[in-house]
C-alpha positions as CSV (number, residue, x, y, z in Angstrom):
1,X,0.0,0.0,0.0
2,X,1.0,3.7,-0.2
3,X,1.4,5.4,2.9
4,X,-1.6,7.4,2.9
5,X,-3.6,3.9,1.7
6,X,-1.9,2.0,4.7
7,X,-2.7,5.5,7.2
8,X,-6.1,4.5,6.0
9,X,-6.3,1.2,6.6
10,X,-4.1,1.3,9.7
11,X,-6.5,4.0,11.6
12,X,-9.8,1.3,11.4
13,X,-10.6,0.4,14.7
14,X,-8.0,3.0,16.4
15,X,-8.9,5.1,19.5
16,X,-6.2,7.8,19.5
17,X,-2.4,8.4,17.2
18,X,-0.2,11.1,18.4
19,X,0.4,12.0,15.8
20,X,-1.2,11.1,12.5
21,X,1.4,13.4,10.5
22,X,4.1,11.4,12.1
23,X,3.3,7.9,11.3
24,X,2.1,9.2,7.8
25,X,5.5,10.3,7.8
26,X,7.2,6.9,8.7
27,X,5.3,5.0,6.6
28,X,6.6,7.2,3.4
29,X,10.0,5.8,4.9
30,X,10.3,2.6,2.5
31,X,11.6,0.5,5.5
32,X,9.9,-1.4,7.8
33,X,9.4,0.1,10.6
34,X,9.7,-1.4,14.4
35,X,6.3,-1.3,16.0
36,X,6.6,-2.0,20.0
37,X,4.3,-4.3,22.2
38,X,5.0,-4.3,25.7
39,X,3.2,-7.4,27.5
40,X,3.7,-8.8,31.3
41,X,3.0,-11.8,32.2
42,X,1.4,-11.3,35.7
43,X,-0.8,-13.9,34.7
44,X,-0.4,-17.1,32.4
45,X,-3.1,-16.9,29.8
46,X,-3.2,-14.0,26.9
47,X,-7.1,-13.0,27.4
48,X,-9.7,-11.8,24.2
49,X,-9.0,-8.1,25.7
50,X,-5.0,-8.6,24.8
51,X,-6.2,-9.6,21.3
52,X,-7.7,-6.5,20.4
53,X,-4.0,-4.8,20.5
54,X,-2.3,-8.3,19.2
55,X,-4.6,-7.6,15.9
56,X,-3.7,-4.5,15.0
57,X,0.2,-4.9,15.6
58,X,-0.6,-8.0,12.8
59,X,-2.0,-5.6,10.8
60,X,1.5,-3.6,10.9
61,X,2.5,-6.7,9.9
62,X,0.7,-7.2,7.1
63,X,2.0,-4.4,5.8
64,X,5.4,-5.1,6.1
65,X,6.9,-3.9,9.6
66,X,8.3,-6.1,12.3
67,X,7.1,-6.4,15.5
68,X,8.9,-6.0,18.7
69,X,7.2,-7.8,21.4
70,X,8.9,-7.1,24.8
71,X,8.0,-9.9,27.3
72,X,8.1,-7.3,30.7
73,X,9.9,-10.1,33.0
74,X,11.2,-7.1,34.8
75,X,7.9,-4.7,34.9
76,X,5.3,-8.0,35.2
77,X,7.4,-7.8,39.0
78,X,5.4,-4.4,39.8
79,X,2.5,-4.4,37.4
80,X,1.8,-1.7,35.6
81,X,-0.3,0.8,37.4
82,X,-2.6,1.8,35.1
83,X,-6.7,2.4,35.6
84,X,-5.7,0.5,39.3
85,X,-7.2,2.0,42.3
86,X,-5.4,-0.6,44.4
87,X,-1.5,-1.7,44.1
88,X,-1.3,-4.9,42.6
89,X,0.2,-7.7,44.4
90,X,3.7,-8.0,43.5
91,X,5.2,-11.0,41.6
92,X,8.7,-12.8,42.0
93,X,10.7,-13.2,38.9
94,X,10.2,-17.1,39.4
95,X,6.9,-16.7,39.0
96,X,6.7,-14.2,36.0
97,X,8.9,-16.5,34.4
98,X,6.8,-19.3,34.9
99,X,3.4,-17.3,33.5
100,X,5.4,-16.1,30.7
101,X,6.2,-20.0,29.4
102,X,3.5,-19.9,27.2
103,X,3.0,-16.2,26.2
104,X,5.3,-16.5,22.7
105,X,3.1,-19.8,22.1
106,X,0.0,-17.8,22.4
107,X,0.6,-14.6,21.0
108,X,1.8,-16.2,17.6
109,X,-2.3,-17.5,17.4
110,X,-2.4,-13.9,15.9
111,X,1.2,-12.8,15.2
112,X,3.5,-13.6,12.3
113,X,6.3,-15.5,13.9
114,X,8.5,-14.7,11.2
115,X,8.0,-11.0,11.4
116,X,7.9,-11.3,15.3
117,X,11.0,-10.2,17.3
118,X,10.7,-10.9,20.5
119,X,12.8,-10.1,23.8
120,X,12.6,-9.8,27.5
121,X,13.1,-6.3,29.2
122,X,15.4,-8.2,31.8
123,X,18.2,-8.3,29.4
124,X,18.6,-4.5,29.7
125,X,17.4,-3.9,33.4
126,X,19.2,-6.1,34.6
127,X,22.5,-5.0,33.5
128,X,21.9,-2.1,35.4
129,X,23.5,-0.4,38.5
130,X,21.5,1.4,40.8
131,X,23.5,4.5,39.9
132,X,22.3,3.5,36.4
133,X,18.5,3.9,38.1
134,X,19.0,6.6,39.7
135,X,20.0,8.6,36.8
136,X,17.2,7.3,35.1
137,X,14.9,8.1,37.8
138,X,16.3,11.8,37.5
139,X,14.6,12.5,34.3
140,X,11.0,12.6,35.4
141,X,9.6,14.3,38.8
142,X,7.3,13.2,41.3
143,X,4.7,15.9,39.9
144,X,4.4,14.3,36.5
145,X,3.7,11.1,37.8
146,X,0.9,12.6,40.3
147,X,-0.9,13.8,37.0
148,X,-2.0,10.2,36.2
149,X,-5.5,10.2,36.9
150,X,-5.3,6.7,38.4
151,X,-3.0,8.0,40.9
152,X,-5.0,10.9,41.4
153,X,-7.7,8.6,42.4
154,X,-5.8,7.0,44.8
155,X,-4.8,10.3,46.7
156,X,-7.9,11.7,46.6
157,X,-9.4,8.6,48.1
158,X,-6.9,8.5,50.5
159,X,-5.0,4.8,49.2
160,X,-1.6,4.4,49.0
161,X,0.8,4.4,46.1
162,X,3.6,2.5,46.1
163,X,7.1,4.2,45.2
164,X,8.3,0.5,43.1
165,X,4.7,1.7,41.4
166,X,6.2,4.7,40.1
167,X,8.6,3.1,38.5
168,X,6.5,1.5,35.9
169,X,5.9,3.8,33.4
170,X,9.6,5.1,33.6
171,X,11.1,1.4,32.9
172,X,8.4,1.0,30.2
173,X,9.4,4.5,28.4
174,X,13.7,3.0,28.6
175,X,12.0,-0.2,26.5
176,X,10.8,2.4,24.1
177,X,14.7,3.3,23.8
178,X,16.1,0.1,24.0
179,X,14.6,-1.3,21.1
180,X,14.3,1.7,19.0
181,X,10.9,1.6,18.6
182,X,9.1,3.4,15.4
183,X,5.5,3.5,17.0
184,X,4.3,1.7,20.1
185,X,0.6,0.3,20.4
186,X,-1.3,0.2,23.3
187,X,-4.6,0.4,25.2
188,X,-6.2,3.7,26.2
189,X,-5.0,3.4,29.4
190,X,-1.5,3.3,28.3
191,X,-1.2,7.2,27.3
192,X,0.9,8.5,29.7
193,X,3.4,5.4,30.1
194,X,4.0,5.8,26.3
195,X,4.4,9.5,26.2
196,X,7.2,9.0,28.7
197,X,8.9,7.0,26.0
198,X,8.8,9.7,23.8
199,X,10.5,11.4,26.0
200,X,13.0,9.3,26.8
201,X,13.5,8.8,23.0
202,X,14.0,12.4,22.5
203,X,16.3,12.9,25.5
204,X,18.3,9.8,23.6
205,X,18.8,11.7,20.3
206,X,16.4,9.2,18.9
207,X,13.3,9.8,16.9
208,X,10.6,9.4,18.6
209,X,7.8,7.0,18.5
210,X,4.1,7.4,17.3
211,X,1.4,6.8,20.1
212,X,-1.2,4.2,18.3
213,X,-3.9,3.6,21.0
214,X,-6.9,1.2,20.5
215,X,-9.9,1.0,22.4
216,X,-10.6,-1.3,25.7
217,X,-12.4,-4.4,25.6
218,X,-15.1,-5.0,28.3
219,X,-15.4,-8.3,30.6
220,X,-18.1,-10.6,30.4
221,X,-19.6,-8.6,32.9
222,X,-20.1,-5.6,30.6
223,X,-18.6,-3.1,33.3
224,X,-15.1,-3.6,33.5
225,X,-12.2,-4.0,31.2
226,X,-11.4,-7.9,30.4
227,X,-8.9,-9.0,33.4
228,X,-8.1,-12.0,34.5
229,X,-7.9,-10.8,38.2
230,X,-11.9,-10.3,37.9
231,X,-12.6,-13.2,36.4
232,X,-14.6,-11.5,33.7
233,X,-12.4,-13.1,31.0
234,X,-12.5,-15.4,28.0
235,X,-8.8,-16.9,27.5
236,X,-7.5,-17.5,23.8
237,X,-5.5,-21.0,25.2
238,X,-8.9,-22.5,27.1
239,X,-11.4,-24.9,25.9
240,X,-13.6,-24.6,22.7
241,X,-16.7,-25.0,24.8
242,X,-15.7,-22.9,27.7
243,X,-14.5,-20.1,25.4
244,X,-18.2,-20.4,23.5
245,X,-20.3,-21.0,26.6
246,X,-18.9,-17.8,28.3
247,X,-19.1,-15.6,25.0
248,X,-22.8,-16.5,24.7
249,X,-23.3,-15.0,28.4
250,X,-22.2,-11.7,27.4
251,X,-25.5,-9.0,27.0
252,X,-26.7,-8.0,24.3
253,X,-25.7,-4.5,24.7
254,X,-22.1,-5.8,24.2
255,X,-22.3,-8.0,21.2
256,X,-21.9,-5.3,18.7
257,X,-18.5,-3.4,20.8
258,X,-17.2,-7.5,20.7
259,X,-18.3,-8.0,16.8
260,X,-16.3,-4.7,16.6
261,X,-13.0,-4.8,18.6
262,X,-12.6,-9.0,17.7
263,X,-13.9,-9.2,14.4
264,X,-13.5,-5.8,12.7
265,X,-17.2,-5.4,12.0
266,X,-20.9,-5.2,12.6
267,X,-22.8,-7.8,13.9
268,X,-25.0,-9.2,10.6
269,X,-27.9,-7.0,10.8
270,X,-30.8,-8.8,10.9
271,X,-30.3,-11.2,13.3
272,X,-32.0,-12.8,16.4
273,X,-29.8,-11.6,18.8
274,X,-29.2,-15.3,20.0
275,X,-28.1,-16.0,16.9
276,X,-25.7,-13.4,16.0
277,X,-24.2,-14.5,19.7
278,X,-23.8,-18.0,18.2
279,X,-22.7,-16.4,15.2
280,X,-19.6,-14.4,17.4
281,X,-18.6,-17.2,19.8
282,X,-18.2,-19.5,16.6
283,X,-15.8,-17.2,15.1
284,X,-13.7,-16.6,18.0
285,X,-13.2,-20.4,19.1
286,X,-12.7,-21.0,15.0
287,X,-9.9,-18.4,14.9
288,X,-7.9,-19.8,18.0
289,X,-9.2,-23.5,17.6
290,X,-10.1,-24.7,14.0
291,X,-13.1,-24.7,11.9
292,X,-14.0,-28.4,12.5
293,X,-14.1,-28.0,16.4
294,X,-15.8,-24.2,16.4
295,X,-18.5,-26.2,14.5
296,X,-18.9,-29.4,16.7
297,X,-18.7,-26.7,19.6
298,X,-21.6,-25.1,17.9
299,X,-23.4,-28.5,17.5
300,X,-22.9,-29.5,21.2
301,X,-24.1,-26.3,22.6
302,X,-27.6,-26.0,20.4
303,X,-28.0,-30.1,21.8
304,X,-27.0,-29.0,25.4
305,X,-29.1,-25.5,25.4
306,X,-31.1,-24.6,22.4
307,X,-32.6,-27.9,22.2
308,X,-32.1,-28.8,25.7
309,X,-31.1,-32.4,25.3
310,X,-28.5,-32.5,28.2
311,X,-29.2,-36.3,28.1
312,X,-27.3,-37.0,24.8
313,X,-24.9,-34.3,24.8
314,X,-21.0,-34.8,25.5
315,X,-20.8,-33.9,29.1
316,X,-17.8,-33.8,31.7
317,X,-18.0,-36.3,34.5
318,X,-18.2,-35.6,38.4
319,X,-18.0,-38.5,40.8
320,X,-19.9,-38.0,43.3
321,X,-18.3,-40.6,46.3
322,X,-19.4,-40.2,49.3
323,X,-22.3,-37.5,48.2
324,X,-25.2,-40.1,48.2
325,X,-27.8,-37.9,50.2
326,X,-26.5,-34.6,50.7
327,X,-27.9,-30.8,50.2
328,X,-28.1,-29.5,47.0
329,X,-25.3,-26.2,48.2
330,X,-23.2,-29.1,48.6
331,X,-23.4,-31.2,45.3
332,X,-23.6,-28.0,43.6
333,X,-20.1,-26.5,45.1
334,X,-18.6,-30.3,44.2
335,X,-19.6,-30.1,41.1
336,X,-17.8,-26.7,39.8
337,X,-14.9,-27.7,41.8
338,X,-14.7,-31.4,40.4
339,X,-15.7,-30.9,36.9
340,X,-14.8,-27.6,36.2
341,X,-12.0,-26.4,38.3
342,X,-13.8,-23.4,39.7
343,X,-14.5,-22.4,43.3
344,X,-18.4,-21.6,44.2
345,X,-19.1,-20.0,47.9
346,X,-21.9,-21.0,49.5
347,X,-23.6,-18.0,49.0
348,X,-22.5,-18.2,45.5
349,X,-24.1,-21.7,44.9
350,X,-27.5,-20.6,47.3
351,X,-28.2,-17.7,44.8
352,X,-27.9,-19.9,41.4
353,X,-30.1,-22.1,43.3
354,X,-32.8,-19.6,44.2
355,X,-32.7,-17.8,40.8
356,X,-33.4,-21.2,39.2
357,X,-30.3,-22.2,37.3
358,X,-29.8,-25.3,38.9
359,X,-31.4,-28.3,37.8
360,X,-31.4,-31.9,38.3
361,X,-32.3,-34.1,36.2
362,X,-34.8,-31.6,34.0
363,X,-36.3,-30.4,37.7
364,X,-35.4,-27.3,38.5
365,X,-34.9,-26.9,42.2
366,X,-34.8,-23.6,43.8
367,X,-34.3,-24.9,47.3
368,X,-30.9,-24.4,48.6
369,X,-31.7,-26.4,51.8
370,X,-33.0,-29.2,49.6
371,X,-31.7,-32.9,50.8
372,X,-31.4,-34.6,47.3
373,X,-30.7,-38.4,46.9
374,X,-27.4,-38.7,44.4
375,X,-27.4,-41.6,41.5
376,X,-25.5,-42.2,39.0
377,X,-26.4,-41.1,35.6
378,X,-28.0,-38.0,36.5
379,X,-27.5,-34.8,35.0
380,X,-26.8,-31.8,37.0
381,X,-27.3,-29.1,35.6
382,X,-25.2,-25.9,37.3
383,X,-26.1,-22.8,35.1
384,X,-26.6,-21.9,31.6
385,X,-23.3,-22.9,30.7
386,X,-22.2,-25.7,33.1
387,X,-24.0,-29.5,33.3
388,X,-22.2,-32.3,34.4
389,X,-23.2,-36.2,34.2
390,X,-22.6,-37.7,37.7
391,X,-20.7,-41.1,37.9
């Protein structure tokens, strides 16, 4: 493409670019240029939300630049800051390490491996004296930092912030410098972190790097951004029929901002709202699974739910030992924990119960006191998107 075809093309889905002028005037440069992607593994799975930034750096891609993906084994230890109102807990290296295993794996779903360079920020920060960090600490003051709304927040609100905290933008401005980057993507939250790098760059003698924000994607929940640490998250490395069952719990209010941010469009006009769900969750799970399993996925789920044949559907197992007559809280709690990995409270289990999401076999029970006798072969059904066949 020409640069102002690629400018174009490039800006679809884009929240903010500081500056348009500048990155028109990189791409007229006839190289590739390096576009930056900082990620930290402060958890192991890359989520939907990461996909929506993991997209558009493909889309650099496409085009002919290289991608510089920094694996932050150094910042993943503090977190970055931004949008918290709380400090995040921090991590050892061991443990970044460890979450970071399969991060290359994952990201190369999207990514171009052979347009991909990718490197850990430990290589430079740890080379470093704390002389060397203290001079870097010099070029930014306390002030600047205390301009970021999130921290704002925090004072106002009378929560602490963490001094290794403000170190987190200032370590992810010297990646900027380190690998010489030519534009650096991030979320809308990323602003300030990324405009320090411009600094730094200019300080350096270097040019300095185009801000390319795109937009935040929602949880499951439709309130908050997609994290892991509020379990409102669909990851790209889970199960076909996890990864559909959660995207069809999603409200309808969200389905067109998914269609949008995942898929680059509009939801089909048109359509039942169920089915243009269906429609969604069988293009994600095909893009990071295969088109065979996104359509047995789709098959299983209109058996298990549309049709509500639970009886004839492919359902995990829970063994129920020792559960022969017990209250339905209890089998309830067993069964996420047994077949599904996932921990229910009480209180948790009592209020599916009473809203009427649990069923057994076909009887919906809204009892949470209920004594129930446990055979096997029965279907348990837990919610709209978990059933289980007891053994």
């Amino acid at each position: 493409m020409q640069p102002e075809e690629a400018l174009a093309f490039l800006k679809q889905g884009a929240a903010q670019i500081i500056s348009e002028d500048e990155l028109r005037e990189k791409l007229a440069l006839g190289r590739p240029l390096r576009i930056k992607l900082g990620v930290d593994p402060t958890t192991s799975d890359i989520h939907l939300g990461h996909t929506v930034v993991l997209r558009k750096l493909r889309q650099f891609q496409d085009l002919g630049h290289q991608a510089v993906l920094i694996i932050g084994d150094f910042t993943g230890m503090i977190g970055d800051p931004s949008g918290r109102s709380v400090t995040r807990a921090q991590l050892t290296h061991q443990e970044v390490i460890a979450n970071a295993a399969t991060y290359r794996e994952q990201a190369f779903k999207i990514l171009d491996p052979a347009r991909t360079e990718t490197v850990c920020n430990g290589d430079w920060f740890r080379a470093m004296s704390f002389e060397d960090v203290i001079r870097l600490n010099s070029r930014v003051t306390l002030q600047q930092m205390l301009q970021r709304e999130d921290f704002k927040g925090r004072i106002d609100n009378q929560q602490p912030i963490h001094a290794h905290e403000i170190q987190y933008p200032i370590m992810q401005g010297w990646d900027s410098v380190m690998v010489k980057a030519d534009v650096e993507l991030g979320g809308t939250d990323q602003l300030f972190n990324i405009l320090i790098g411009r600094d730094f760059q200019r300080e350096e003698g270097l040019p300095q790097q185009v801000v390319f924000l795109v937009p935040i994607l929602e949880g499951l929940d439709g309130l908050r951004k997609m994290s892991k640490s509020f379990g409102n998250f669909v990851a790209i490395n889970e199960s076909p029929s996890d990864m559909f069952g959660k995207l069809m719990s999603i409200p309808d209010e969200l389905m067109a901002r998914y269609y949008e941010l995942l898929l680059g469009r509009a939801p089909p006009a048109g359509k039942h709202p169920l089915e243009a769900k269906k429609q969604l969750a069988f293009e994600i799970v095909q893009t990071y699974h295969s088109s065979a399993i996104a359509q047995k996925t789709l098959d299983d789920w209109t058996t298990r739910f549309s049709k509500r044949d639970l009886e004839h559907a492919e359902l995990p197992t829970f063994s129920a030992s020792g559960l022969n007559q017990c209250d339905l809280v209890t089998l309830v709690c067993s069964g996420y924990r047994e077949a599904f990995d996932l921990k229910k409270s009480r209180s948790e289990a009592s209020r599916l119960i009473k809203q009427g999401s649990v069923e057994l076999d076909g009887q919906t029970v809204r009892d949470p006191k209920a004594i129930v006798q446990v055979k096997s072969g029965q279907i348990l059904r837990l919610d709209k998107r978990h059933a289980v066949r007891i053994t």
